[in-house]
Structure formats: structure tokens, C-alpha cells
C-alpha positions, 0 to 999 in steps of 0.5 A: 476771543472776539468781544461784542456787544448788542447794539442798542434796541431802538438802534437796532429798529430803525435799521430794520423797520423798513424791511417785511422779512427779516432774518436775525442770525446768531453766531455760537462761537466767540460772540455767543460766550459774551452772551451778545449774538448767539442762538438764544439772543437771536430768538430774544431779539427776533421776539422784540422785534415781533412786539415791536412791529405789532405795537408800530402796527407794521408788518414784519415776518421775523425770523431766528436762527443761527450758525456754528460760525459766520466767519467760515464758508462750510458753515453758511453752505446749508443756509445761504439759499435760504437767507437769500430769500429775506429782505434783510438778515440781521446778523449778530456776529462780529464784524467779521461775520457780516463782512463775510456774509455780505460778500457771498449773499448776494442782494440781501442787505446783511446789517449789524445787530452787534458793536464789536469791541476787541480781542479779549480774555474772560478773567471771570465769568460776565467779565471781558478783557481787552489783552490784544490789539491784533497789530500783526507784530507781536511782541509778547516775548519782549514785554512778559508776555502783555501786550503794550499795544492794547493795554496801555492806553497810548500804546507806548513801546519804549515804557511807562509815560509821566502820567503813570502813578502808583501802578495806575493809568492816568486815564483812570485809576480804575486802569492798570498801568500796562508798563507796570505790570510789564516791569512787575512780570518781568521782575517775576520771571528774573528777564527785567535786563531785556528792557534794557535791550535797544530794538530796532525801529518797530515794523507796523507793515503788518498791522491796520496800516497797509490795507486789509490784511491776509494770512496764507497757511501753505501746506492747506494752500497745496492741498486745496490746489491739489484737489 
């Protein structure tokens, strides 16, 4: 799941205080699990920003509301006439979702309620794990299934560096070596021998370094040109 975090308050007023209509739209998918931007954070937020414009005596009509999520066309189609009408929206999904709604608002500003974090697990309940770097080349058959991209904190591919002690990072002993655990599931699962494998040259063409990335489903491609 994507992981996000409300940006700060003040942050979030000096964005907005130069707007009269102001809509703060939640989204209820991934960034609503981490209790950042979904419907019941929307109306927290649009409700701060009341309190807020009355005690700066400023005229702000404020507006919550929220979708399924921000990211896909068929859930903006009921409400994208009506968000238009604002001055601003607010949106509290990730980046994603303000990203995908600039591009079909029209010339209503869409501004960022949420600082988007990572790809991440929930190990247990209010906790949230950063497990992948979405690189595009993933390598989890190779590594016991944990990513070296995102959990070590150099990203190293060929093993633990020399700062590696007793199993911890020596970015902080609070941080779980990556290669550690790498080795440690390895031993685990009885396939330790592949790290031993060479491999070839790693292909980065698919991560953030060759423009915005795309993935094309095929069979939906077809259907959608048949139509």
C-alpha cells in the first residue's frame, strides 16, 4: 500500500488562505488505512480550516467529501463537474492522486494535504513499514523474498557493507540490516547457494531513471479499442 502522512497544519493554511472555496477531498483506499486522508480526515481537516478562517476573520467556505480512490477515472466521473466549481481542492490522497486529478480538473488548482511516504506493510496496527522501492526490476526470488532496494539503507545489491553489526544498520541500531535478514531467510528456506550465483549487470531501465514509467495490460488494451 501507498504510505502518507498529513502534512503539517500551518503548512497546510498557508497553501489555502488565499482561496474563498476550498474543497479537502479524502481518498478511502490505501492512504485512509494510515488514518492520513480519507473521509473521516477530510472532515477533521475541513473543520480546522473553519476554526482557522474565523479566528484570521477570512472568508473561507470549506467543503469535505471523498472518493473510492483518486487514482482511477471511473471514480472522479460523479464529482468532477462539481470540483471544478471550487477554487481550490485539497486533495489528501498520495501524490498520485493529485497528479491524476490536476490533469483532468481543468483550472482548479489541486494542492497536496498529504506528504507521501513509501510502499509499505502494516506489521501491526498504527505501524507502517517501508518493504518496497517499486524500482521496476524486482528481485525478491533472488533475496528471500526482501527487498534490498528499499530496506537497506544504501540500496546495495551485492551484500551487507562494513558498517553492518550484530544484525543492525550503522545508520542506526534501531534499523534491521537488510542483508542480514537477506542471509537469515536464505538460511531459512535452505537456497543461501544463490547468493553465491554471479548476476549479470542490473537493469535500472525500468525504474525512476528513464522518464515517468507506464504498464500496458494487453487483453484490457484490446477490449478497450474494441469498444
Amino acid at each position: 500500500m501507498i504510505v502518507g502522512q498529513q502534512k503539517k497544519f500551518d503548512e497546510i493554511w498557508e497553501m489555502v488562505k488565499g482561496f474563498r472555496k476550498v474543497m479537502v477531498l479524502g481518498c478511502n483506499t490505501c492512504i485512509a488505512v494510515c488514518h492520513a486522508g480519507g473521509d473521516k480526515e477530510a472532515d477533521a481537516l475541513a473543520s480546522m480550516l473553519k476554526i482557522k478562517a474565523a479566528n484570521e476573520k477570512v472568508s473561507m467556505d470549506v467543503s469535505h467529501g471523498a472518493i473510492q480512490r483518486q487514482c482511477e477515472n471511473e471514480f472522479f466521473t460523479p464529482v468532477l463537474e462539481d470540483l471544478a466549481k471550487y477554487d481550490l481542492v485539497l486533495s489528501i490522497a498520495c501524490g498520485v492522486g493529485v497528479n491524476f486529478l490536476s490533469a483532468r480538473i481543468g483550472k482548479t488548482p489541486v494542492y497536496p494535504g498529504v506528504n507521501t511516504q513509501f510502499f509499505g506493510g502494516v506489521p501491526k496496527p498504527g505501524f507502517f513499514e517501508e518493504l518496497c522501492g517499486g524500482c521496476g526490476s524486482c528481485v525478491l526470488n533472488l533475496t528471500g523474498g526482501i527487498c534490498p532496494i528499499a530496506r537497506c539503507s544504501k540500496s546495495l545489491m551485492n551484500g551487507p557493507c562494513g558498517g553492518t553489526n550484530k544484525g543492525k544498520c550503522e545508520v542506526s541500531q534501531d534499523i534491521d540490516c537488510a542483508w542480514f535478514l537477506i542471509v537469515e531467510r536464505m538460511k531459512q528456506l535452505g537456497t543461501l547457494e544463490k547468493l553465491f550465483e554471479v548476476q549479470p549487470p542490473r537493469d535500472w531501465s525500468g525504474s525512476f531513471h528513464g522518464g515517468p514509467r507506464r504498464v500496458v495490460v494487453e487483453h484490457l488494451r484490446d477490449i478497450e479499442e474494441k469498444q
